[in-house]
C-alpha positions as CSV (number, residue, x, y, z in Angstrom):
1,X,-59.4,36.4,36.7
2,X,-57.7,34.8,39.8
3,X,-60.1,31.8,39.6
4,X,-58.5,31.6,36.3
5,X,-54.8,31.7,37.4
6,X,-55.5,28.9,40.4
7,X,-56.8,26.1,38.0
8,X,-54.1,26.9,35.5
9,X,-51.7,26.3,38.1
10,X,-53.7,23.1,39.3
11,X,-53.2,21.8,36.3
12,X,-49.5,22.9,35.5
13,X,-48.4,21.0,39.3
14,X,-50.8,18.0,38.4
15,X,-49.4,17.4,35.2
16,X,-45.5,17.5,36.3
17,X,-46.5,15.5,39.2
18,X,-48.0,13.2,36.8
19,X,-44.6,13.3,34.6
20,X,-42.3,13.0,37.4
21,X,-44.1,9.8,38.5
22,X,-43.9,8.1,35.3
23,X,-40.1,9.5,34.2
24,X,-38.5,8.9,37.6
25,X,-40.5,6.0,39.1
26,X,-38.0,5.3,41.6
27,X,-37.6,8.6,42.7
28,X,-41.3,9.1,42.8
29,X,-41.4,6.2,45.0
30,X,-38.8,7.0,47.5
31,X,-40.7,10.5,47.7
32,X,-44.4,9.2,48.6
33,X,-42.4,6.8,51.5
34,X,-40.4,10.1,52.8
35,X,-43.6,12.2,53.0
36,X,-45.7,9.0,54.6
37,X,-48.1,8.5,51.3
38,X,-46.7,5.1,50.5
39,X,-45.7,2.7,53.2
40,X,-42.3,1.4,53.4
41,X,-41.5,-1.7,51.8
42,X,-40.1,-4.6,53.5
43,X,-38.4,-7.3,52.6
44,X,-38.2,-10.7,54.4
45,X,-34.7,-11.7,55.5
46,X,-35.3,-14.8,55.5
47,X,-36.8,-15.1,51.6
48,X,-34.5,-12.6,50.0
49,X,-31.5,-14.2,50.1
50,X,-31.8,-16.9,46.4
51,X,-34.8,-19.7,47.0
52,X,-33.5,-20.2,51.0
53,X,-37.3,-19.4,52.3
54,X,-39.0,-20.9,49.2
55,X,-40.9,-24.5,50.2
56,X,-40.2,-25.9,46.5
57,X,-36.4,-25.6,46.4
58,X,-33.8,-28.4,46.2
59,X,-31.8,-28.7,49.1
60,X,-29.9,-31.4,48.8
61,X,-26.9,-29.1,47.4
62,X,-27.5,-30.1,43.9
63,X,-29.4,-27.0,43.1
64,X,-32.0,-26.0,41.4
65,X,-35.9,-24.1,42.3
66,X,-39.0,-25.7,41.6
């Protein structure tokens, strides 16, 4: 009867870890980084700022990207 009450339970967590993944994704992500299952995402200063580490972009002032 125990072995019964474990995998029940198993299967209970699994299944609202499961549904908190895909209903708060952002959450979900900013859990795995805080417990050190996901690493932390970077972002390059120098590309993240419009097209201003991008090869293909117009700088001649006139605008435009590729």
């Amino acid at each position: 009867m125990m072995i019964e009450v474990v995998v029940v339970v198993l299967i209970v967590c699994a299944a609202a870890i499961y549904w908190y993944a895909r209903l708060f994704p952002a959450g979900w992500g900013r859990l795995r980084t805080t417990v050190g299952l996901a690493p932390p995402s970077r972002v390059d200063a120098g590309k993240s700022k419009g097209c201003g580490g991008c090869s293909g972009c117009d700088r001649s002032g006139k605008g435009g990207c590729h």
